[in-house]
C-alpha positions as CSV (number, residue, x, y, z in Angstrom):
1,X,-20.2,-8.9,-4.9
2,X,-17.2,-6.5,-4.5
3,X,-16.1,-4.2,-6.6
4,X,-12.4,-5.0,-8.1
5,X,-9.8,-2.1,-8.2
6,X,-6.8,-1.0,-10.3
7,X,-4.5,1.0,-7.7
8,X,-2.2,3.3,-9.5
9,X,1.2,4.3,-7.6
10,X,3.2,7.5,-8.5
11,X,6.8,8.9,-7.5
12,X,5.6,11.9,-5.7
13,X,2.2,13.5,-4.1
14,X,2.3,15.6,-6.9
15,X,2.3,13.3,-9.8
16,X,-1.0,11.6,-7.5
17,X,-3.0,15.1,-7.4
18,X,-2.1,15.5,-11.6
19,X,-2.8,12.4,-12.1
20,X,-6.2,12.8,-10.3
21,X,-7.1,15.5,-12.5
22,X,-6.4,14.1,-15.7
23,X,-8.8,10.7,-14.9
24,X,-11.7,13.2,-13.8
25,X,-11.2,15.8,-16.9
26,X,-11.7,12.3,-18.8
27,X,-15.0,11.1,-17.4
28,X,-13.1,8.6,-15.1
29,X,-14.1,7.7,-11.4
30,X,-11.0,8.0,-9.4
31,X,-10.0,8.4,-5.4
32,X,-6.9,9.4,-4.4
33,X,-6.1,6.9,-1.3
34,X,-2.9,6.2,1.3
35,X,-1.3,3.6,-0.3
36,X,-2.0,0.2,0.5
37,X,0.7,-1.2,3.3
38,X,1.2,-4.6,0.8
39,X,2.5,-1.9,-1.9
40,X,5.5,-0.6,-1.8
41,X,5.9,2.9,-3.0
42,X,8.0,6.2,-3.1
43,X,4.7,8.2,-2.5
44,X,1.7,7.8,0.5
45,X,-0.7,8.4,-1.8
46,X,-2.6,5.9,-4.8
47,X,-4.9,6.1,-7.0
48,X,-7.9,3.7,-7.0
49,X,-9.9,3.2,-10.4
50,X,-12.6,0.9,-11.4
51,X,-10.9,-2.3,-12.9
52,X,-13.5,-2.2,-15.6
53,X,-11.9,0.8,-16.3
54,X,-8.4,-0.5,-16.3
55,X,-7.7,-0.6,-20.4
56,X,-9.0,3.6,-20.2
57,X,-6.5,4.5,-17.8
58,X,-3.9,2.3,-19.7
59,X,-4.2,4.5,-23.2
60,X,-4.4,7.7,-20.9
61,X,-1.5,7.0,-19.4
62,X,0.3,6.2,-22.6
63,X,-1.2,9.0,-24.5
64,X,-0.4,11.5,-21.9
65,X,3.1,9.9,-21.4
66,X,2.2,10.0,-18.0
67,X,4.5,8.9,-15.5
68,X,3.6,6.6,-12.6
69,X,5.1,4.0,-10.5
70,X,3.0,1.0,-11.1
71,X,0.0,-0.2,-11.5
72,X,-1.6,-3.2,-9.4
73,X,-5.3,-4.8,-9.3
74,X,-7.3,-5.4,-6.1
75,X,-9.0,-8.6,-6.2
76,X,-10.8,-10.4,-3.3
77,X,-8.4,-8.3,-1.0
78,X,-5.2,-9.3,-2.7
79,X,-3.1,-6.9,-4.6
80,X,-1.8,-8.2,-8.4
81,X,1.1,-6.3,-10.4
82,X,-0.4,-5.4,-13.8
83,X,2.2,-2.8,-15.3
């Protein structure tokens, strides 16, 4: 079975590198990735979470005011808008 993905988009490379930080200072697995040619961004780079962790990165994001781009899920190789 493959492992679903939440793929987090940002507005610049630095916002990407923070926001990698701020995942791993919380316990949560994170990659920092090109990003996906089916997603349009303002940045190269993504982040790619667990999905399971998807409602974690959420609260982060809204706790920390954090600001990204968007937020999509990878499922079965198709890419889903989630926020």
């Amino acid at each position: 079975m493959k492992e679903n993905y939440i793929i987090t988009t940002f507005y610049s490379t630095h916002l990407a590198l923070k926001f990698e930080n701020l995942l791993k200072k919380n316990d949560l697995t994170i990659k920092i990735i090109p990003v996906p040619r089916q997603i349009s961004a303002s940045c190269g780079l993504a982040g790619r979470a667990l999905s399971k962790d998807y409602d974690k990165v959420v609260k982060l994001i809204e706790d920390t005011s954090f600001d990204i781009e968007e937020i999509y899920e990878l499922i079965d190789g198709e890419y889903y808008k989630r926020k």
